[in-house]
C-alpha positions in Angstrom: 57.9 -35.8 -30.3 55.2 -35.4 -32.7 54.6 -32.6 -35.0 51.3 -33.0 -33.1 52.3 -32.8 -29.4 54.6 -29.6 -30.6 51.0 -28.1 -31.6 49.6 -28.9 -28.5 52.4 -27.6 -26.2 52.9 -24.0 -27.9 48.9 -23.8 -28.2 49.1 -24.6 -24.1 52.1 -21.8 -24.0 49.9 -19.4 -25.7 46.8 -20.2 -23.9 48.9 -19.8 -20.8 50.5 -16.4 -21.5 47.1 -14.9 -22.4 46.0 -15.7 -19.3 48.7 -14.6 -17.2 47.8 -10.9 -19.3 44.8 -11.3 -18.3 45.2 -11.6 -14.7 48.0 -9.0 -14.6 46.0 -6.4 -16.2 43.1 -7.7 -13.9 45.3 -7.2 -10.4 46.7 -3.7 -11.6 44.8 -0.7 -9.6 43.6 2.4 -11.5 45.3 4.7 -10.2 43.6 8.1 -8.6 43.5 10.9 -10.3 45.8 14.4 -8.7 43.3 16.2 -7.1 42.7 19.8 -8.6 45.1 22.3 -7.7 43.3 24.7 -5.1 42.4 28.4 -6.9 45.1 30.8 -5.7 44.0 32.9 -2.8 42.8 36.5 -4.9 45.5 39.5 -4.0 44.0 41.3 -1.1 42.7 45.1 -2.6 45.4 47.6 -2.1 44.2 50.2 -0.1 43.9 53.8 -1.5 46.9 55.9 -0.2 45.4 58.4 2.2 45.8 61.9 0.8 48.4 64.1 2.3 46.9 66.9 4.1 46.8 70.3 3.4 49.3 72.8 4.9 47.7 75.7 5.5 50.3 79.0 6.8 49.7 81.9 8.3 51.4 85.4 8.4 50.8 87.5 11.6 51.3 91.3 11.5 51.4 91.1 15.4 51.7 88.6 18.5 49.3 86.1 19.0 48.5 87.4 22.4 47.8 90.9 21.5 44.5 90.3 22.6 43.2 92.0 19.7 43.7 91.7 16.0 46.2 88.6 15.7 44.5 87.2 18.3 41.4 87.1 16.5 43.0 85.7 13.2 44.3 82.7 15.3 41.2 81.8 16.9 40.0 81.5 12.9 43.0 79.2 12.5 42.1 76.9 15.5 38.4 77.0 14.0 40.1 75.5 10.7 41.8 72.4 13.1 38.6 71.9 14.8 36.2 71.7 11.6 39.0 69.7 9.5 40.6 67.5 11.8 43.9 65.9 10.0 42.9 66.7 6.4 44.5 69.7 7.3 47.8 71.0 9.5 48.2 74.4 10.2 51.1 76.3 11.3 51.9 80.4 11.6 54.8 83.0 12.0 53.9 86.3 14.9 55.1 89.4 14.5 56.1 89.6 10.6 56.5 93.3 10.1 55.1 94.9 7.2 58.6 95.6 5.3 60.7 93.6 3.0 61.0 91.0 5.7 57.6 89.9 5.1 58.5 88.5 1.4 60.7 86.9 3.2 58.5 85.1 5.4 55.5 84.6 2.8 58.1 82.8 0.3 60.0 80.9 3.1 56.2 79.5 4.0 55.7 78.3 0.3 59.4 76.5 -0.1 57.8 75.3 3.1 55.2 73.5 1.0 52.2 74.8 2.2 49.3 75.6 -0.1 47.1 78.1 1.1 48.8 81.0 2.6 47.2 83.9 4.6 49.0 87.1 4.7 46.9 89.0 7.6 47.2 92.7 7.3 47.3 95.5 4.6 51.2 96.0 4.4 51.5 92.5 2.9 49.7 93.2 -0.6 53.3 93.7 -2.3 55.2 91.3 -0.8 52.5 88.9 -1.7 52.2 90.1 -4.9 55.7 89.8 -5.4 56.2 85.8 -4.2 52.2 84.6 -5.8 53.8 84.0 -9.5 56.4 82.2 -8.3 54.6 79.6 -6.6 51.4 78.8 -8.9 50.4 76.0 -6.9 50.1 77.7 -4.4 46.7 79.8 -3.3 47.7 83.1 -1.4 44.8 84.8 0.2 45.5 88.7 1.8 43.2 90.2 4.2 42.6 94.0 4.2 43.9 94.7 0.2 42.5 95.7 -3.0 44.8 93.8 -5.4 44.5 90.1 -6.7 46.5 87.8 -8.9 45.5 84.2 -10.8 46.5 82.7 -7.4 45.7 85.4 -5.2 42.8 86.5 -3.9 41.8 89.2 -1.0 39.5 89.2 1.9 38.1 91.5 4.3 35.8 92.2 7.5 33.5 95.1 7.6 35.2 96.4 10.8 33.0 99.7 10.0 29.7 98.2 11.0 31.6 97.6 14.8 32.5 100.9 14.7 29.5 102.3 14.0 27.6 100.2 16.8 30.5 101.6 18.8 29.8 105.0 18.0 26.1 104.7 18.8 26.9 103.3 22.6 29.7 105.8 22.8 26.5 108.9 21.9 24.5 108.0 24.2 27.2 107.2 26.8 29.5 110.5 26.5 29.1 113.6 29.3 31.8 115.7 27.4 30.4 115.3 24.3 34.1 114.4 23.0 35.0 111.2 21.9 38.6 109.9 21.0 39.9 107.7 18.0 43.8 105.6 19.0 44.2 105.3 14.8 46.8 103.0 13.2 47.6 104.3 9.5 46.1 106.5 7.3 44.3 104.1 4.6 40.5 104.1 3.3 39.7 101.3 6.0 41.0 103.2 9.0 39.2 106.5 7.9 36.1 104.4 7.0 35.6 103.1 10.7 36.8 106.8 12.5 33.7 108.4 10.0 31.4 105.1 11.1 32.2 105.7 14.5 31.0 109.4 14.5 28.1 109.1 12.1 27.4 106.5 14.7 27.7 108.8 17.7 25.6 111.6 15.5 22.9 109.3 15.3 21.8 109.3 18.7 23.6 112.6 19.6 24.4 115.3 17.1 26.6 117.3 19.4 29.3 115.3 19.3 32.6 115.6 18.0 35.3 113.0 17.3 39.2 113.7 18.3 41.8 111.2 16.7 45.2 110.9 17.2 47.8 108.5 14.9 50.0 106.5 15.8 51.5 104.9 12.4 51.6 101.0 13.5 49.2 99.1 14.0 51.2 97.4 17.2 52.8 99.6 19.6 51.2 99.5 22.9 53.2 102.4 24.6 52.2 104.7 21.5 48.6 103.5 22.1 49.0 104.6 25.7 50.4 107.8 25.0 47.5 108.4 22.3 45.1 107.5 24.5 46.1 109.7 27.3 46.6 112.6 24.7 42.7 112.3 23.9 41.4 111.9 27.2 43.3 115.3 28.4 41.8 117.1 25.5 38.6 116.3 26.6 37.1 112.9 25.3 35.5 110.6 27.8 35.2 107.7 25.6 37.7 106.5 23.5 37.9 103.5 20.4 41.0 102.3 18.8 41.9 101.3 15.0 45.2 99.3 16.9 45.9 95.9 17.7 46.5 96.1 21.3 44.4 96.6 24.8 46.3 99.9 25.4 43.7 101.7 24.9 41.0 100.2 27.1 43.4 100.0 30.0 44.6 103.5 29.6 40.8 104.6 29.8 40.6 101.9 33.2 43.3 103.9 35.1 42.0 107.3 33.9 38.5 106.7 35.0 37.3 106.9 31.2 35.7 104.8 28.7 36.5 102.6 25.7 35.6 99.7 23.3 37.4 96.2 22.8 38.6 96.0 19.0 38.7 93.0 17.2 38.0 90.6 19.8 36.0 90.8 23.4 38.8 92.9 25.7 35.9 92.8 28.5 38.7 91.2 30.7 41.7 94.4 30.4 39.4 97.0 31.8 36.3 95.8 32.8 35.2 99.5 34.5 36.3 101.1 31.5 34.7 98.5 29.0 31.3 99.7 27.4 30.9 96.8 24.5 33.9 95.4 21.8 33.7 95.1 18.5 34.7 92.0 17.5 35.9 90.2 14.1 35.4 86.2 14.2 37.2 85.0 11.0 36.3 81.6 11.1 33.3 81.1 8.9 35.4 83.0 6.1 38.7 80.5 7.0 36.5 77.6 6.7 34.7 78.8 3.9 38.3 79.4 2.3 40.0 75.7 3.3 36.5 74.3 1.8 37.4 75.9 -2.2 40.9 74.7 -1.7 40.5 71.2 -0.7 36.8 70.8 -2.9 39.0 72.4 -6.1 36.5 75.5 -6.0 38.7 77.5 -5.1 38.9 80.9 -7.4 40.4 84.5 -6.8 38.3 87.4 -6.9 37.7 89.6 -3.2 35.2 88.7 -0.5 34.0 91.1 2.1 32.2 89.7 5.2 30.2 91.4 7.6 27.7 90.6 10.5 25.0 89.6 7.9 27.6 86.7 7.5 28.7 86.2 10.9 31.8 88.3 11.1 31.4 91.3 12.7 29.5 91.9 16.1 29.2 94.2 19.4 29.1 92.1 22.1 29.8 92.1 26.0 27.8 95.9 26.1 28.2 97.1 29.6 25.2 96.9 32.0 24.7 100.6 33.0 24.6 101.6 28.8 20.8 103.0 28.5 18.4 100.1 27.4 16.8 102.1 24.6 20.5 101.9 23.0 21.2 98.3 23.9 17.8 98.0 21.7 19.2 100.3 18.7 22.0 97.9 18.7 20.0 95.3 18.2 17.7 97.0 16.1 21.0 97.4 13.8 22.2 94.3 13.9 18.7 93.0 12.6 19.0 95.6 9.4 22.5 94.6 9.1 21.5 90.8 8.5 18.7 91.3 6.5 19.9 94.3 4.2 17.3 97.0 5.7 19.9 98.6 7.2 22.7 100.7 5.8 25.4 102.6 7.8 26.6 104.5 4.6 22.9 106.5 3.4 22.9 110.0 2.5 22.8 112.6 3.6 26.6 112.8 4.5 28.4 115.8 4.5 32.6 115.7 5.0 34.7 117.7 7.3 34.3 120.7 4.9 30.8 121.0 4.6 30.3 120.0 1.2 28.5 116.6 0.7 29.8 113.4 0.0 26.7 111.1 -0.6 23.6 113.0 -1.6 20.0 112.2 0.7 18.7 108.5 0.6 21.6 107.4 -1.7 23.3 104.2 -0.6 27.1 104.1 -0.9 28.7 100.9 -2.7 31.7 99.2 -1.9 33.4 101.2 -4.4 32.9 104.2 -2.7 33.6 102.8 1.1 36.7 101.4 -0.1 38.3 104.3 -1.2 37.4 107.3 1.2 40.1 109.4 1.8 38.0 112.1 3.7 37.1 112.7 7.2 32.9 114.0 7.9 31.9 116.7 9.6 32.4 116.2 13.1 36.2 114.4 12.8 38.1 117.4 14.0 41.8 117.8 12.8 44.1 117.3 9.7 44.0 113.8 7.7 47.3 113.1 7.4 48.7 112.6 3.8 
C-alpha cells in the first residue's frame, strides 16, 4: 500500500471518529436539574404555659353555718370564685379556735402553698404574726387587728355604723326603755358598737338605757341563749348581739321580744322577733384584696371599710318600725356614703359623767380604735 493510501485511510479513521463524537454528544439528553428542596414547614409557636392559679386560704373562727359572722366571711369567698373564675382556687378550715391551734392551722395552710391567707377574727393577730416571717411569699391578711408585718396586713368592717342604725330602730321601737347587748369579748371593737348602739338609741330616745351581759367567745350559742334570757328578765325588750350565732334572735322569738340580725340578714331565725340586721358583705374588700395580689399591687398597711364602701348595711327593717325612723335610717346611710354624717361627734360624755369627745369634735380612727370606756347610759362594770 502506498504511503498515500495509508494517508487517506487514517484521515478517513479520523474523519470518522469525530463524527461518531459528534453524534454521541448530539444524542446525549441534558439531564434535569433536582428540583429545589421544599422550605421546612416553620416550628408551630409554643404556646404560653397558662399561669397556675392562685390559692387563696381561709381561717374561720366559727362554722360556716353559723348564720352570722363565718357565714358572712364565706359568702366573700364564694364572691372571690364568682369574680375570678379559675385564676383563682379557694379553699377554708371552720372552727379554728383562737389558741395555739390556730398557728397551727395558719402555717399548715402556707406549707399548703397557698398565697394569700385570711385569718378571720381578732384572736389570730399572734399566731399570724408568729407564722408571716416564715413564709415571705406569702401575703397574710387578718381581719379585726391592729398589727402588721412586711407580708401582713389588717382589715376591718365598721360593724359600729350597724350598730348604731340598730340602736336608732331599737329607740324608737323600745316600751321598757331597756335594751340588751349578748357581748363577745371585751376589746375596743366590741365596746365601740355596745356605745354606737346606745348613742344610737339616745338619739331618738334619751331615756334609754343599755344592759349588756358577756359571754367571752364569740361562738357559743347556749351562752348566747342564757345571755339573752338574762337581759330580757331584767327588763330589756330589745336586744342586739356582738356574737356569731342566731341565739340571740331566737331567744327574743320564743320570749315575745325583740332583736337585730348580726353580721348577715337572720330575718329567717325569728322573723316576729326580727326588727332589721346589720349586716357585713366582705366581698368588695376580698376582691379588692385578690386584685393587689394577682396585679402585684399588693402592699401592707390596714384598710377599714364601711357602708360608704359597701360593707356595712341595715337591711330587712321590720314593717311595723315607725316610718319617720325607717327615713332616719336612710337619712344616715346617705351621710354615711357621702361623709356628712358622723356617728362619733361631740358632745359624748362616758359612763362617769366626764366627757370623752368635746361638742362638734369628730373622733378619728385613732380614737375609735382604742376605747376602752363605756357612755353614759351602758349600765354595769366593763370587765378588765
Amino acid at each position: 500500500m502506498t504511503d498515500l493510501n495509508k494517508r487517506s485511510l487514517i484521515k478517513l479513521a479520523a474523519l470518522t471518529a469525530v463524527a461518531s463524537a459528534a453524534l454521541i454528544g448530539c444524542g446525549k439528553k441534558e439531564e434535569a436539574a433536582a428540583p429545589a428542596a421544599a422550605p421546612a414547614p416553620a416550628p408551630a409557636a409554643a404556646e404560653a404555659p397558662k399561669a397556675e392559679p392562685l390559692k387563696v386560704a381561709f381561717a374561720y373562727v366559727g362554722p360556716v353555718g353559723d348564720g352570722g359572722w363565718t357565714f358572712a366571711h364565706d359568702n366573700g369567698r364564694k364572691a372571690l370564685e364568682a369574680e375570678f373564675g379559675d385564676k383563682i382556687v379557694t379553699s377554708f378550715v371552720e372552727n379554728v379556735p383562737e389558741s395555739a391551734d390556730a398557728e397551727r392551722v395558719i402555717r399548715d395552710l402556707a406549707s399548703q402553698g397557698n398565697k394569700l391567707i385570711f385569718g378571720t377574727t381578732f384572736g389570730y393577730m399572734e399566731p399570724m404574726l408568729k407564722v408571716a416571717p416564715d413564709f415571705k411569699d406569702v401575703k397574710f391578711e387578718h381581719a379585726t387587728g391592729y398589727k402588721t408585718a412586711e407580708n401582713l396586713r389588717t382589715y376591718d368592717s365598721r360593724t359600729y355604723e350597724g350598730a348604731y342604725m340598730a340602736g336608732v330602730i331599737a329607740g324608737s321601737m323600745t316600751k321598757s326603755n331597756t335594751l340588751g347587748v349578748v357581748a363577745s369579748i371585751p376589746i375596743p371593737e366590741v365596746i365601740r358598737n355596745i356605745n354606737s348602739f346606745t348613742l344610737g338609741a339616745q338619739s331618738v330616745n334619751p331615756k334609754v338605757k343599755t344592759k349588756v351581759v358577756w359571754v367571752n367567745g364569740w361562738f357559743d350559742p347556749p351562752k348566747e341563749t342564757e345571755a339573752a334570757t338574762s337581759l330580757i328578765n331584767g327588763g330589756a325588750d330589745v336586744l342586739m348581739q356582738n356574737t356569731d350565732s342566731s341565739a340571740v334572735l331566737q331567744t327574743a322569738e320564743k320570749m315575745g321580744k325583740r332583736a337585730f340580725g348580726w353580721d348577715s340578714d337572720m330575718t329567717a331565725y325569728g322573723p316576729k322577733a326580727h326588727l332589721g340586721s346589720a349586716v357585713i358583705n366582705w366581698g368588695p374588700y376580698y376582691i379588692k384584696s385578690v386584685k393587689d395580689a394577682l396585679e402585684g399591687t399588693w402592699a401592707t398597711g390596714g384598710v377599714w371599710w364601711g357602708h360608704k364602701e359597701g360593707a356595712i348595711d341595715m337591711v330587712s327593717i321590720a314593717e311595723d318600725v315607725p316610718a319617720e325612723t325607717k327615713a332616719k335610717i336612710d337619712t344616715i346611710k346617705a351621710g354615711l356614703k357621702d361623709g356628712s354624717f358622723s356617728i362619733w361627734k361631740g358632745p359624748i360624755v362616758g359612763q362617769d359623767g366626764k366627757e370623752v369627745l368635746a361638742k362638734d369634735a369628730v373622733a378619728d380612727d385613732k380614737f375609735l380604735g382604742g376605747i376602752k370606756f363605756y357612755v353614759k347610759g351602758v349600765e354595769g362594770k366593763l370587765p378588765n
